[in-house]
Every structure is written in structure tokens, then in C-alpha cells.
Backbone as JSON Lines, residues from 0, in Angstrom:
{"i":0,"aa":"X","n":[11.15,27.12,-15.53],"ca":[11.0,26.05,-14.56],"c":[9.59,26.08,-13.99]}
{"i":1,"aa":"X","n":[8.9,25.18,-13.7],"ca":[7.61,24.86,-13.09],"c":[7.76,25.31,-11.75]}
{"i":2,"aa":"X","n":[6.85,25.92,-11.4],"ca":[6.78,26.19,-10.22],"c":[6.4,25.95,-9.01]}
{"i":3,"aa":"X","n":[4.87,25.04,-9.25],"ca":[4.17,24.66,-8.24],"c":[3.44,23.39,-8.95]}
{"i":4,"aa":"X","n":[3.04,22.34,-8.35],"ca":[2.58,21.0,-8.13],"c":[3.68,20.11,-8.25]}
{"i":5,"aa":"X","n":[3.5,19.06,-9.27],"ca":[4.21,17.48,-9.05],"c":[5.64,17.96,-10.28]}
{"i":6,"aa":"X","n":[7.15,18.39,-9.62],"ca":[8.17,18.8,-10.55],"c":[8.93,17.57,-11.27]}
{"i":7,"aa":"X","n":[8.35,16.43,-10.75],"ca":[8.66,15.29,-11.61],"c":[8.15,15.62,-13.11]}
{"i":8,"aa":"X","n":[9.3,15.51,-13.95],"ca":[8.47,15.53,-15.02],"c":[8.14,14.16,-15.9]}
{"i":9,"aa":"X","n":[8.35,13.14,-15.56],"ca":[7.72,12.15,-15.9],"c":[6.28,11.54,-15.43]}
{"i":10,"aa":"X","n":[6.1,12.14,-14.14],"ca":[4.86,11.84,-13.55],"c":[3.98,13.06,-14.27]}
{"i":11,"aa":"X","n":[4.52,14.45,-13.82],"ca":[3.49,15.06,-14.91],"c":[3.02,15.35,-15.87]}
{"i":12,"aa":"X","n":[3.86,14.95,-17.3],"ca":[3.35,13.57,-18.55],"c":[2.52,12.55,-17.87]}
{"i":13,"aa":"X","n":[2.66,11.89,-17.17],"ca":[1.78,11.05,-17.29],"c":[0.26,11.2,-16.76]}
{"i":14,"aa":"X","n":[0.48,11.65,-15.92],"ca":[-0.85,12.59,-15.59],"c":[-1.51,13.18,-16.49]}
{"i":15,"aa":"X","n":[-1.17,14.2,-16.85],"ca":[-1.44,14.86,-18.09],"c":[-1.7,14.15,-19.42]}
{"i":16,"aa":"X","n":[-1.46,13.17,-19.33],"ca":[-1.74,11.96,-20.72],"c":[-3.01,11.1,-20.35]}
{"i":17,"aa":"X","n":[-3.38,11.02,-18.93],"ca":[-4.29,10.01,-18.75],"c":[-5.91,10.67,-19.43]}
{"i":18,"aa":"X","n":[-6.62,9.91,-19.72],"ca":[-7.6,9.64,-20.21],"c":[-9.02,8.93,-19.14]}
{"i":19,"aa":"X","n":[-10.06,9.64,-19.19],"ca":[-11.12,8.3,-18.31],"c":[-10.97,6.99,-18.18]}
{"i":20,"aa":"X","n":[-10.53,6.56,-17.57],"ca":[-10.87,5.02,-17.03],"c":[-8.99,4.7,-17.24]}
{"i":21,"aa":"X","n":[-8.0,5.11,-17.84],"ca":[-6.81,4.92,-17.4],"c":[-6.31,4.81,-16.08]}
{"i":22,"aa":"X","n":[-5.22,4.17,-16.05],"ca":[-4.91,3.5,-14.68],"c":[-3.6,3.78,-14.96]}
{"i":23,"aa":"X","n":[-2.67,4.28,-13.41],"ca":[-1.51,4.09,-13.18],"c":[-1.6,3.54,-11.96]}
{"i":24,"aa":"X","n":[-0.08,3.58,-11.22],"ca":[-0.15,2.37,-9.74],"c":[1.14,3.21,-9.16]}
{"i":25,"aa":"X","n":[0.65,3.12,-7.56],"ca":[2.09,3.54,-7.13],"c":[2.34,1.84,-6.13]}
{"i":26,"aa":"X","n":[3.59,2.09,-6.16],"ca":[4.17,0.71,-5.56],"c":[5.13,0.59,-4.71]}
{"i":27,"aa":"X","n":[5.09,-0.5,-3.99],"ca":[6.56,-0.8,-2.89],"c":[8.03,-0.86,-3.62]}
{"i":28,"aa":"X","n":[8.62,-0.6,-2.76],"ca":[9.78,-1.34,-3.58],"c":[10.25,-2.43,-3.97]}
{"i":29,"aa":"X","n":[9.37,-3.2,-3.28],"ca":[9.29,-5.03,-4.0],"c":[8.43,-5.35,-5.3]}
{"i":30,"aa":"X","n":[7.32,-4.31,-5.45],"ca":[6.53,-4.52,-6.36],"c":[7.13,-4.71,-7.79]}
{"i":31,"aa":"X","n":[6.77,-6.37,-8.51],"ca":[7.7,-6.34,-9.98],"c":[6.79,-5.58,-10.52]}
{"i":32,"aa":"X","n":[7.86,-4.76,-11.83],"ca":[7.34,-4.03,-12.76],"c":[7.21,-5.16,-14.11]}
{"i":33,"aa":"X","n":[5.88,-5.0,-14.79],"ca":[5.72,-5.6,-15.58],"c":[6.84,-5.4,-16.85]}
{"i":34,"aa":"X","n":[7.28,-6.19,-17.99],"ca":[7.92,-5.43,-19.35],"c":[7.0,-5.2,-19.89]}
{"i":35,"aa":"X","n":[7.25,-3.59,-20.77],"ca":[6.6,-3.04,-21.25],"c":[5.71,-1.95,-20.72]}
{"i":36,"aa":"X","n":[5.65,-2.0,-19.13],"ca":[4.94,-0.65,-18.47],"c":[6.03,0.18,-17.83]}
{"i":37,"aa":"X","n":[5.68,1.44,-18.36],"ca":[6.43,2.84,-17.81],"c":[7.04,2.52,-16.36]}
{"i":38,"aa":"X","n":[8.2,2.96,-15.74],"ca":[8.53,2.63,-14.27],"c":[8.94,3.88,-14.22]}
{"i":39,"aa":"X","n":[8.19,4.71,-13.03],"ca":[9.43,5.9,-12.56],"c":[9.46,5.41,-11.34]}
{"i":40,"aa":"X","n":[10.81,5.63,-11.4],"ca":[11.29,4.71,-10.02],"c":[11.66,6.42,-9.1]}
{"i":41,"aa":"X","n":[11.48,6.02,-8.12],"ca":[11.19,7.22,-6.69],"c":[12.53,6.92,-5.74]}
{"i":42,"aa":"X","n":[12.63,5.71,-5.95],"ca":[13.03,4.71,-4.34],"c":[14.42,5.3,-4.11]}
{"i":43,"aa":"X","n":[14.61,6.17,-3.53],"ca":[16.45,6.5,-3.09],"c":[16.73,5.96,-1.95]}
{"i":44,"aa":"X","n":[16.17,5.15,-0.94],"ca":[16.68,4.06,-0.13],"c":[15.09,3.42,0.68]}
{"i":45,"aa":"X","n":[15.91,2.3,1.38],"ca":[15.01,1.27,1.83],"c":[13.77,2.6,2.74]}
{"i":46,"aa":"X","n":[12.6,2.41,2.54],"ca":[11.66,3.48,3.19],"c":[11.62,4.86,2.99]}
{"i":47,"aa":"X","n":[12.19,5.65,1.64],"ca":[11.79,6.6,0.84],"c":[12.22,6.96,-0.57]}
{"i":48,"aa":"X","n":[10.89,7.43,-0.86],"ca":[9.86,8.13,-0.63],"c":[8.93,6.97,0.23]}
{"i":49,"aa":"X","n":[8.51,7.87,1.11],"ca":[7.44,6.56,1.76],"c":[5.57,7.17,0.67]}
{"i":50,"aa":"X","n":[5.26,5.37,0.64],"ca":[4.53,5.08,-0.14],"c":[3.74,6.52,-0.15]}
{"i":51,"aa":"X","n":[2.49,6.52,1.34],"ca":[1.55,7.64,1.26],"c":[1.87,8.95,1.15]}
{"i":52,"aa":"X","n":[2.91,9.47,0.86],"ca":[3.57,10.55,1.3],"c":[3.4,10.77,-0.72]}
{"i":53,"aa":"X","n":[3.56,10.06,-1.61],"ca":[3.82,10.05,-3.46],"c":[2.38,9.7,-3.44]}
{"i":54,"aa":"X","n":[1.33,8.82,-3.07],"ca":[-0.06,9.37,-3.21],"c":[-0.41,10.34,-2.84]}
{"i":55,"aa":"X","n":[-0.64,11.44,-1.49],"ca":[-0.89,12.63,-1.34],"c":[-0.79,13.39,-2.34]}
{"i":56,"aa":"X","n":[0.69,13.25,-2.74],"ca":[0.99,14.52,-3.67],"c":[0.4,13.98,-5.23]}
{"i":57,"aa":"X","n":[0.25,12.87,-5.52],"ca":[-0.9,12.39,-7.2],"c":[-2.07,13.0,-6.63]}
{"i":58,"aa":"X","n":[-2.56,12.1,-5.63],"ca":[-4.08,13.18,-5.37],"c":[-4.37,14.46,-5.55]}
{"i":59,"aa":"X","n":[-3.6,14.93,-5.54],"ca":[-3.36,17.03,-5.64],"c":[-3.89,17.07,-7.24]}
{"i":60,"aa":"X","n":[-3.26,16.18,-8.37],"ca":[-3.49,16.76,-9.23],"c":[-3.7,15.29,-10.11]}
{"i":61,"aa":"X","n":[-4.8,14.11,-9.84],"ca":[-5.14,13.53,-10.27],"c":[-6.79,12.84,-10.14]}
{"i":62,"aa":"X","n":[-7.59,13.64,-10.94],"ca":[-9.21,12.82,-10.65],"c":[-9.28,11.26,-10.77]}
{"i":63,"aa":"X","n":[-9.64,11.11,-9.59],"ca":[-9.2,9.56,-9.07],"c":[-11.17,8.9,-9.06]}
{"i":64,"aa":"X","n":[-11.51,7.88,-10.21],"ca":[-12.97,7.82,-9.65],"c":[-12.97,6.66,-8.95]}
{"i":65,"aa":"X","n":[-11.88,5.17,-9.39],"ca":[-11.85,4.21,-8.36],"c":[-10.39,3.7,-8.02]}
{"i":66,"aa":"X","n":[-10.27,3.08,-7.37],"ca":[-8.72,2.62,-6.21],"c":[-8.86,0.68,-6.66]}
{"i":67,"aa":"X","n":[-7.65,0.74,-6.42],"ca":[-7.96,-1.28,-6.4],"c":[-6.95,-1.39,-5.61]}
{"i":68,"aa":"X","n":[-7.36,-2.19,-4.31],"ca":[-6.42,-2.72,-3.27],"c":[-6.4,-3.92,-3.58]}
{"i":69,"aa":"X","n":[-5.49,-4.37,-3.08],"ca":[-5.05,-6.01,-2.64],"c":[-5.65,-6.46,-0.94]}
{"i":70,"aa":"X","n":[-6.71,-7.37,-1.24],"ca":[-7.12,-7.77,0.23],"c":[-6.1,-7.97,1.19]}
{"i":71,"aa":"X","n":[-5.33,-8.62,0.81],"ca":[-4.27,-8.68,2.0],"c":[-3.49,-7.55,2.62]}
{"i":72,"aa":"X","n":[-3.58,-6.88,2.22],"ca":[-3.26,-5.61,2.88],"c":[-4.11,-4.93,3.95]}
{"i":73,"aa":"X","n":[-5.79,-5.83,4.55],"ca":[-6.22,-5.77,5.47],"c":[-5.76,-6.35,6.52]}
{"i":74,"aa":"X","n":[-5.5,-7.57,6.47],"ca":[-4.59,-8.42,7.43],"c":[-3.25,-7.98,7.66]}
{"i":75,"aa":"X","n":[-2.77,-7.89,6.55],"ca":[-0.89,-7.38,6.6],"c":[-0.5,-6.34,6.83]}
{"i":76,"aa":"X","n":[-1.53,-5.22,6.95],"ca":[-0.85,-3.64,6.74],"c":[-2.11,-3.24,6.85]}
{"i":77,"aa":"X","n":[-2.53,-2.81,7.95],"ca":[-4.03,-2.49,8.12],"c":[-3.77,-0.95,8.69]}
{"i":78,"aa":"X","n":[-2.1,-0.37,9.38],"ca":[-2.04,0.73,9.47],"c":[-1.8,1.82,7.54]}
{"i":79,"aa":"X","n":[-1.73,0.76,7.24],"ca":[-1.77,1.6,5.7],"c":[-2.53,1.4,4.85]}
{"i":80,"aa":"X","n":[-3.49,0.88,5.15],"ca":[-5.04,0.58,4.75],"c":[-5.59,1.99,5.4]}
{"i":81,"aa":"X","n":[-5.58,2.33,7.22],"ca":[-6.39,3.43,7.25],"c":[-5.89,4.79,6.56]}
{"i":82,"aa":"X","n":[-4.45,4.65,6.47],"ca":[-3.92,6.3,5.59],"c":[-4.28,6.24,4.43]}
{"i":83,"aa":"X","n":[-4.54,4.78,3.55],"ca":[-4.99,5.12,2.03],"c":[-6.79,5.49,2.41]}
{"i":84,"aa":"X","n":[-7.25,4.63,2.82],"ca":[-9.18,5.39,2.99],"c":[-9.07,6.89,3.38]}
{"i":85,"aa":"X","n":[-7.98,7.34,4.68],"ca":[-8.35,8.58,5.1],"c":[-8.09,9.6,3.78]}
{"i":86,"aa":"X","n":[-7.01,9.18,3.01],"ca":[-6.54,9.85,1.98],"c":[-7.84,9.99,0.2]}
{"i":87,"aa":"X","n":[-8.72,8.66,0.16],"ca":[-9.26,8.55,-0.43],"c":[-10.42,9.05,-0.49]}
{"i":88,"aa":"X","n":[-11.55,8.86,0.65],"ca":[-12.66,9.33,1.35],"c":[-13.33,8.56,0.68]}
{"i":89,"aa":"X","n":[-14.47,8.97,-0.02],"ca":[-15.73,7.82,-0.33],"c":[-15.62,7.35,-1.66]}
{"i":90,"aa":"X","n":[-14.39,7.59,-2.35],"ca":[-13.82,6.84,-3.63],"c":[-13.81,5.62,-3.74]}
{"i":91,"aa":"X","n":[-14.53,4.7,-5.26],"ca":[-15.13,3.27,-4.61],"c":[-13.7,2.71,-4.58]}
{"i":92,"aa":"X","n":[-14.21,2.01,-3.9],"ca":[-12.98,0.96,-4.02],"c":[-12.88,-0.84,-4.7]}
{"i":93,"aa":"X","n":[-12.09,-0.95,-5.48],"ca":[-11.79,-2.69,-5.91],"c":[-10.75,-3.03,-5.6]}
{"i":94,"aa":"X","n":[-11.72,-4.77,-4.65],"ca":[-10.39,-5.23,-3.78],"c":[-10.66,-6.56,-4.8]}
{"i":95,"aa":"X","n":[-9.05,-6.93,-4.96],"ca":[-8.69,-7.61,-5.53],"c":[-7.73,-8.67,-4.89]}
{"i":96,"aa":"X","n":[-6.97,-9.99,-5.28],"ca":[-6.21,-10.78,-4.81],"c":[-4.86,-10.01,-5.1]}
{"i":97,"aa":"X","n":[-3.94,-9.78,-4.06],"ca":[-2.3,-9.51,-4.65],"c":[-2.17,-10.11,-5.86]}
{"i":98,"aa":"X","n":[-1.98,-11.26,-6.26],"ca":[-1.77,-11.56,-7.67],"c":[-2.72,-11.03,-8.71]}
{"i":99,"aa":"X","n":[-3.99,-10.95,-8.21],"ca":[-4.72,-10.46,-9.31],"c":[-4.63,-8.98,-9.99]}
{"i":100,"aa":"X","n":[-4.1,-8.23,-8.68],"ca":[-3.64,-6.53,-8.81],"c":[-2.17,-6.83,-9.82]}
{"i":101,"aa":"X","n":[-1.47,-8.07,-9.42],"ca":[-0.06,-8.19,-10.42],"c":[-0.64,-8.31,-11.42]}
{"i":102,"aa":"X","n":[-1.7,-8.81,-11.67],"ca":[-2.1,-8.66,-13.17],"c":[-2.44,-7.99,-13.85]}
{"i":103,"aa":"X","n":[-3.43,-6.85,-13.0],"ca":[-3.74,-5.68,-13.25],"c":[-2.57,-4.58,-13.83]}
{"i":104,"aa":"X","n":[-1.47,-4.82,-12.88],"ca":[-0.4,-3.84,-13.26],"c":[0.16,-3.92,-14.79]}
{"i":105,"aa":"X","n":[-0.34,-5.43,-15.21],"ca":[0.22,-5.48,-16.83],"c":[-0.62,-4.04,-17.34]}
{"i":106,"aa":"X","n":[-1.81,-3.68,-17.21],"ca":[-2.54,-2.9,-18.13],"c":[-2.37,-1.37,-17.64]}
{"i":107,"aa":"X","n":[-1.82,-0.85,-16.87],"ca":[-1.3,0.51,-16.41],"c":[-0.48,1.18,-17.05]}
{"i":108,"aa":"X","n":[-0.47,2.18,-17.44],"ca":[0.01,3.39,-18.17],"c":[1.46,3.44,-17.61]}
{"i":109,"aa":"X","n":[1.45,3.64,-16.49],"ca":[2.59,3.57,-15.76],"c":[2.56,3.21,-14.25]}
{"i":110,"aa":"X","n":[3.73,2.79,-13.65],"ca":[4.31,2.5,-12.56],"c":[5.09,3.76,-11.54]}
{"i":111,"aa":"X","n":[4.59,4.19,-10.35],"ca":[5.1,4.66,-9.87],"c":[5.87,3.83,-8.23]}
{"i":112,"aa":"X","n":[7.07,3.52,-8.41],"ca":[8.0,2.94,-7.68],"c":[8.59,3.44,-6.22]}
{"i":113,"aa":"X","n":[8.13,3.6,-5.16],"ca":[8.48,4.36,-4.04],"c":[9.62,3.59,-3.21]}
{"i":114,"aa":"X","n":[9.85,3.64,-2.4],"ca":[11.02,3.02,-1.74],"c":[10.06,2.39,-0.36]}
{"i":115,"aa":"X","n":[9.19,2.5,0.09],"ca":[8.23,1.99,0.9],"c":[8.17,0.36,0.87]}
{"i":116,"aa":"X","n":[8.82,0.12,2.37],"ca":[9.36,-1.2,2.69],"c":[7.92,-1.97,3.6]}
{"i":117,"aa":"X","n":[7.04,-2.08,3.34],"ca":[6.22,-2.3,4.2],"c":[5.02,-2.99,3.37]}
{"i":118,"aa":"X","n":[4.45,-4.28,3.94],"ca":[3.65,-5.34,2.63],"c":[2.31,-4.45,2.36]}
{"i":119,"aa":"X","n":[2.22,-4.7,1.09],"ca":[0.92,-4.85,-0.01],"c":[0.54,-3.09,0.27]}
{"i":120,"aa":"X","n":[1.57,-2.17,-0.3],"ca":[1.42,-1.24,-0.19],"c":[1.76,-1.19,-1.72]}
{"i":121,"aa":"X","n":[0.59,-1.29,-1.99],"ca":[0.53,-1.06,-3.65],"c":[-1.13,-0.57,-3.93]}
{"i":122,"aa":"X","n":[-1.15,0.28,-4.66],"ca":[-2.66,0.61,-5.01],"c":[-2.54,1.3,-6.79]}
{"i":123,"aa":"X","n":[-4.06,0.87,-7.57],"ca":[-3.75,1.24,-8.69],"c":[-4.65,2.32,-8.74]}
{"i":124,"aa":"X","n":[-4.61,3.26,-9.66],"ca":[-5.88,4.54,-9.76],"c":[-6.01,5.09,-10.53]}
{"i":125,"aa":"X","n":[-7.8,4.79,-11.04],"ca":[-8.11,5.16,-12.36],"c":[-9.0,5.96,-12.12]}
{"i":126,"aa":"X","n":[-8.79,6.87,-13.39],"ca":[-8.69,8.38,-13.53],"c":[-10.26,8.3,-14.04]}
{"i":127,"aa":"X","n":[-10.42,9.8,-13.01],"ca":[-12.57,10.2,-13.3],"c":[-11.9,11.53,-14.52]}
{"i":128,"aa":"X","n":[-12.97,11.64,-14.69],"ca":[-13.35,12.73,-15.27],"c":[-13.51,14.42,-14.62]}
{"i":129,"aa":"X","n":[-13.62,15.16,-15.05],"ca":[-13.12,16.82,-14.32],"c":[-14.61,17.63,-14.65]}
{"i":130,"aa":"X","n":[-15.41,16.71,-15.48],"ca":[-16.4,17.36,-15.93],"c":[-17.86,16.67,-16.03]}
């Protein structure tokens, strides 16, 4: 049995599979999953796993070189705008239109699905390099 980091073992395949410039996404529980992209679904009721709580723990063991928000999530959710920056630090960031991030999500490796009831709490994150 694994002992220490992420004991999901679908997330840590996927981690472990990503490549430079690959992208996965963690998401609300409203967020549609595209057909054809990976879903691990998290959500065991309305508000958990809460969203920032399943980024913390990717950050632990994922080189993250840029983020893509959805602008509206400045206006709509601006208390979860400051936990994703505090969580990110000077990682660039691409802000995008909500729909345009839905589009984005077609090209992601995978979907990570949280139970986080709260708007435009969706972010995608593509993977730096270690070296």
C-alpha cells in the first residue's frame, strides 16, 4: 500500500503520465465533463471535497508552470480567486471566458470533479517541467 502523498490511484496515474505543457482541470460539481476526457469524480455530497482543499493536495505533487481561470470568477467568487493566487504564488496565469475554459476542458488529460458548490470554481493546470 502507498504510503504517503495523493492515495487516489487514478489521480496518481495521471500525474505521473503528464508530460510538459499537459493539462488536467479540477472542477465544481456543475462543471460538464467533456466525452471522451478522463473524469475522477471526488464529489460525495453537495460541498465535498471542497474545491481548494483537491488543489492543495495536486500542488504537493504536481509542477504547475501556468493556471487558466475563467474571468468571471473575479466578479462571482472573488473569495476563491484569493485562495487559488494564495495557493499559486507567482505562477502565470490565463484568464479566459467560462465558455472558452469549456473549451479548453475538451483538450485535458483528465478531469478532476470535486463536490464544490460555489460559481466558476474551475481551474485548468499545465504541467512545468522538474528540470
Amino acid at each position: 500500500m502507498k504510503k504517503n502523498g495523493i492515495l487516489n490511484s487514478e489521480i496518481s496515474k495521471v500525474l505521473a503520465d503528464l508530460g510538459h505543457t499537459d493539462q488536467i482541470m479540477i472542477g465544481d460539481c456543475g462543471l460538464p465533463i467533456p466525452q471522451g476526457v478522463k473524469k475522477i469524480d471526488l464529489a460525495l455530497e453537495l460541498g465535498e471535497p471542497k474545491f481548494i482543499d483537491v488543489l492543495t493536495v495536486i500542488l504537493k505533487e504536481m509542477e504547475v508552470e501556468k493556471y487558466l481561470l475563467a474571468d468571471e470568477v473575479k466578479e462571482y467568487n472573488a473569495e476563491q480567486l484569493k485562495k487559488i493566487k494564495e495557493h499559486m504564488g507567482e505562477t502565470e496565469t490565463k484568464w479566459l471566458s467560462h465558455e472558452e475554459l469549456k473549451q479548453q476542458s475538451h483538450k485535458v488529460k483528465a478531469i478532476i470533479r470535486t463536490g464544490e458548490a460555489t460559481p466558476y470554481s474551475n481551474i485548468i493546470l499545465q504541467s512545468g517541467v522538474i528540470f
